[in-house]
VODOTOR-547059 format. One record per residue (C-alpha): x, y, z. Coordinates in Angstrom, 1 decimal, always signed. Layout:
residues N
+--------+--------+--------+
|     c1 |     c2 |     c3 |
+--------+--------+--------+
|      X |      Y |      Z |
...
+--------+--------+--------+
//
This chain:
residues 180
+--------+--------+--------+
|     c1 |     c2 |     c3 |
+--------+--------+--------+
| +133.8 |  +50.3 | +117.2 |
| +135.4 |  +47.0 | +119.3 |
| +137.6 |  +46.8 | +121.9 |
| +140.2 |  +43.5 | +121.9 |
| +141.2 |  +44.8 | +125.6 |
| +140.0 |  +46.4 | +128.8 |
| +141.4 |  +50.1 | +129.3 |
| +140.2 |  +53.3 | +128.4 |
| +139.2 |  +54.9 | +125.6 |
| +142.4 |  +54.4 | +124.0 |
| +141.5 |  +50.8 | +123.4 |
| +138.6 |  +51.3 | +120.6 |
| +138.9 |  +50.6 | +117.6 |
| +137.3 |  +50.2 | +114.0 |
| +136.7 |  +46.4 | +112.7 |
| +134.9 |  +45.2 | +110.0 |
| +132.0 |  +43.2 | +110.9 |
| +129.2 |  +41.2 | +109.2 |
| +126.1 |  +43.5 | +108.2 |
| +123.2 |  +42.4 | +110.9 |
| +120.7 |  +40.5 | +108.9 |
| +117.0 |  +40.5 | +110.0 |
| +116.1 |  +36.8 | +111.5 |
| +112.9 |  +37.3 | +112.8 |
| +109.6 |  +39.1 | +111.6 |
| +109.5 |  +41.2 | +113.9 |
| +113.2 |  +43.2 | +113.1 |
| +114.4 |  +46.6 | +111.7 |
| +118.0 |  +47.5 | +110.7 |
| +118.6 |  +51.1 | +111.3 |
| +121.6 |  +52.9 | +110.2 |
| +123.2 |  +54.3 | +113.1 |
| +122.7 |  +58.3 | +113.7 |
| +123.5 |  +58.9 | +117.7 |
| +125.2 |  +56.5 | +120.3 |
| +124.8 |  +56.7 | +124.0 |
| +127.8 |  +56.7 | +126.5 |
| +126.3 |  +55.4 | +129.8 |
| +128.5 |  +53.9 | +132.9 |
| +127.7 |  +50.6 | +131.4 |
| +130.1 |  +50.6 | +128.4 |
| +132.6 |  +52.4 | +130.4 |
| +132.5 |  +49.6 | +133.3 |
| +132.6 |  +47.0 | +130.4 |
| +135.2 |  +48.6 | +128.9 |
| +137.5 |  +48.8 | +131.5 |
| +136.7 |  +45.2 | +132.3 |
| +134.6 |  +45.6 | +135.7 |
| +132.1 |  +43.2 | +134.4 |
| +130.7 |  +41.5 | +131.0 |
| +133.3 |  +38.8 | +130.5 |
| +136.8 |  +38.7 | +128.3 |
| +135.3 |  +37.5 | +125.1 |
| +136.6 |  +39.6 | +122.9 |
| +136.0 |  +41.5 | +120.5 |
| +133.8 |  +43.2 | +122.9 |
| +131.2 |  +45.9 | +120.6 |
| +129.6 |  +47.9 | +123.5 |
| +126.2 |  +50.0 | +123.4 |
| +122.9 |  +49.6 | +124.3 |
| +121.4 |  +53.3 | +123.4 |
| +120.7 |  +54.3 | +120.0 |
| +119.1 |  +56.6 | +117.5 |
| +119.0 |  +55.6 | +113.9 |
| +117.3 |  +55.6 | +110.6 |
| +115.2 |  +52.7 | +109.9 |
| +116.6 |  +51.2 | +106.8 |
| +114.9 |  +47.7 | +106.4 |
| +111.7 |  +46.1 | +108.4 |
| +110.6 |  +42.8 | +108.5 |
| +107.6 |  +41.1 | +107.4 |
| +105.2 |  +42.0 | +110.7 |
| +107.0 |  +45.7 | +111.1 |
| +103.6 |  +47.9 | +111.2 |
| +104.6 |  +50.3 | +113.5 |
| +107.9 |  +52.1 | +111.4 |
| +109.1 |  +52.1 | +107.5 |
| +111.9 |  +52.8 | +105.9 |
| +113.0 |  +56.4 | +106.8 |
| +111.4 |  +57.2 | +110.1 |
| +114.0 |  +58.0 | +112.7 |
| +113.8 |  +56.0 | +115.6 |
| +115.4 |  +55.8 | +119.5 |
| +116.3 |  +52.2 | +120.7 |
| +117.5 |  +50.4 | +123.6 |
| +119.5 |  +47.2 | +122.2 |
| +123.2 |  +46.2 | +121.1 |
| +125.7 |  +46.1 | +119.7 |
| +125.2 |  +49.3 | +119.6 |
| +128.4 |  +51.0 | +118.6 |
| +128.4 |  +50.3 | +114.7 |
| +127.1 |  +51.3 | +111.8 |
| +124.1 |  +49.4 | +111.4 |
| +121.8 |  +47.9 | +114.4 |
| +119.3 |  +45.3 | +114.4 |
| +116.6 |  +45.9 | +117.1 |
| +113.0 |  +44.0 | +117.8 |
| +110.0 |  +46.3 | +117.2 |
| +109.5 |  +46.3 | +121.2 |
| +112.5 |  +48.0 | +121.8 |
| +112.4 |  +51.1 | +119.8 |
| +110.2 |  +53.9 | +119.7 |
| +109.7 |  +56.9 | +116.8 |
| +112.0 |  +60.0 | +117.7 |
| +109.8 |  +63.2 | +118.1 |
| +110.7 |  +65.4 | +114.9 |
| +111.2 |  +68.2 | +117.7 |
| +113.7 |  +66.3 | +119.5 |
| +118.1 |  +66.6 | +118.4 |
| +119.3 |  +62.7 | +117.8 |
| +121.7 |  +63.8 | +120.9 |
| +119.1 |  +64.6 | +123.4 |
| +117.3 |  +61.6 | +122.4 |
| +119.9 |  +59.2 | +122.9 |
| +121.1 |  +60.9 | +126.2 |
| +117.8 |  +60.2 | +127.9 |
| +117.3 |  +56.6 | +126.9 |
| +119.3 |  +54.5 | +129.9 |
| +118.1 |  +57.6 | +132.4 |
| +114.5 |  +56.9 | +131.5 |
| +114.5 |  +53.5 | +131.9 |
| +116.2 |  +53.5 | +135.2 |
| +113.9 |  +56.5 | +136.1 |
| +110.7 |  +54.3 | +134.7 |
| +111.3 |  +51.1 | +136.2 |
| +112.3 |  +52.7 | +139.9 |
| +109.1 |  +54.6 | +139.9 |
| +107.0 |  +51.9 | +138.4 |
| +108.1 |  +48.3 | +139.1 |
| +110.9 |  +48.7 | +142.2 |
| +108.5 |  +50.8 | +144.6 |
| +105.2 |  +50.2 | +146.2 |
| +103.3 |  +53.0 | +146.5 |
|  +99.8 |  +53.0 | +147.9 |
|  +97.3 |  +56.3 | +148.8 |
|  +98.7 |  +58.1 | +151.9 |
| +102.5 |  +57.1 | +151.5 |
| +105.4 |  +60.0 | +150.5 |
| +107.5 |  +60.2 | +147.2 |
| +110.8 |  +61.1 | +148.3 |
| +113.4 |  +61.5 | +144.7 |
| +117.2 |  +62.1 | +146.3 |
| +118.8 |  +63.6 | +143.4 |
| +116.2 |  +64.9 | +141.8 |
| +118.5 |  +67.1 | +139.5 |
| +120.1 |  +64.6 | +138.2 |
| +119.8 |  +62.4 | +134.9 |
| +117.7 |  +59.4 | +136.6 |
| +116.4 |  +61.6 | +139.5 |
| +115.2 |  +64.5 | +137.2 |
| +113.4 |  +61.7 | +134.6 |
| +112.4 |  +60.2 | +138.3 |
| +110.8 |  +63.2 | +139.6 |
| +108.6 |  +63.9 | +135.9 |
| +107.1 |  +60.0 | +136.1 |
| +106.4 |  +60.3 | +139.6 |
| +104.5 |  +63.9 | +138.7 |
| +102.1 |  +61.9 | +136.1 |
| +101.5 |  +58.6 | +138.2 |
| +101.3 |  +59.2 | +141.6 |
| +101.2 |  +63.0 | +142.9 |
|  +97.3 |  +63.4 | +141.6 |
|  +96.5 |  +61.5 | +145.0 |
|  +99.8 |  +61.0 | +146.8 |
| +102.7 |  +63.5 | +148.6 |
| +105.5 |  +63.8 | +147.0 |
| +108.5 |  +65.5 | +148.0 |
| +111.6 |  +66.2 | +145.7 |
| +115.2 |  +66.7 | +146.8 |
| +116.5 |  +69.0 | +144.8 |
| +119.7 |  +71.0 | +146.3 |
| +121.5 |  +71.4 | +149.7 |
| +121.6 |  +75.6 | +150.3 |
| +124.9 |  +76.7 | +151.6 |
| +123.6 |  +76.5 | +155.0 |
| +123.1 |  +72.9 | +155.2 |
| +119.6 |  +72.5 | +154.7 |
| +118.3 |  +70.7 | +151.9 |
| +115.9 |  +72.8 | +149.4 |
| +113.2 |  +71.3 | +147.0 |
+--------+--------+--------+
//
């Protein structure tokens, strides 16, 4: 799926495109299973940001089956399902680096996979590489029952609460006051 305009949804549409084509060792193709629909294609789409060079093919979160590896591929074959963070992502086949893919968990729908991908890495790098926590200092999570805040609230829980406060925003009560 392309779009040749900015608009809404009404401006997809199908094209024909060359196959992707592994370049470097380190490569898979994966036949597309499960697309993410984040604020970031929307925003593109409508033309907020990303440039007018058009055709534009938008998404960046995917779950696929791998269908080709390259030469220094140890990590998936052929087969295994896999959840990836790269684009174009809207087509039927992807090319991704081995770095920015991981195995789906068999127990895990290709929907609920893809839907977590953007969130987690938002929620990942704001817990890990935007803050600065050191021993003594309180975790506060606004939003915590949201997609990035929820995702927020589980990575703080396994790096920092063993020896830190942490306090998570949950919901305001009818009242006013805000509950955890």
């Amino acid at each position: 799926m392309d779009t040749k305009k900015f608009g809404g949804p009404e401006v997809f549409e199908e094209i024909n495109s060359a196959e992707p084509e592994i370049t470097k060792d380190n490569q898979v193709i994966i036949a597309t299973l499960s697309v993410g629909l984040n604020n970031f294609e929307r925003s593109q789409r409508a033309g907020n940001f990303g440039g007018d060079k058009f055709p534009i093919i938008p998404g960046r979160d995917v779950v696929g089956k791998v269908i080709e590896v390259g030469a220094d591929v140890n990590t998936v074959e052929p087969d295994d399902i896999v959840i990836g963070h790269a684009g174009p992502a809207y087509a039927d086949k992807v090319k991704l680096a081995t770095r920015r893919l991981i195995k789906k968990p068999a127990g895990v729908s290709n929907q609920a996979a893809v839907s977590i991908i953007t969130p987690g890495i938002t929620a990942y790098n704001a817990v890990s590489y935007f803050t600065h926590v050191k021993s003594g200092d309180t975790v506060l999570v606004n939003g915590a029952t949201g997609g990035v805040g929820s995702i927020a609230v589980q990575v703080a829980k396994k790096t920092w609460c063993a020896c830190h406060r942490c306090w998570f925003i949950t919901k305001r009560s009818n009242d006013g006051n805000i509950g955890s």
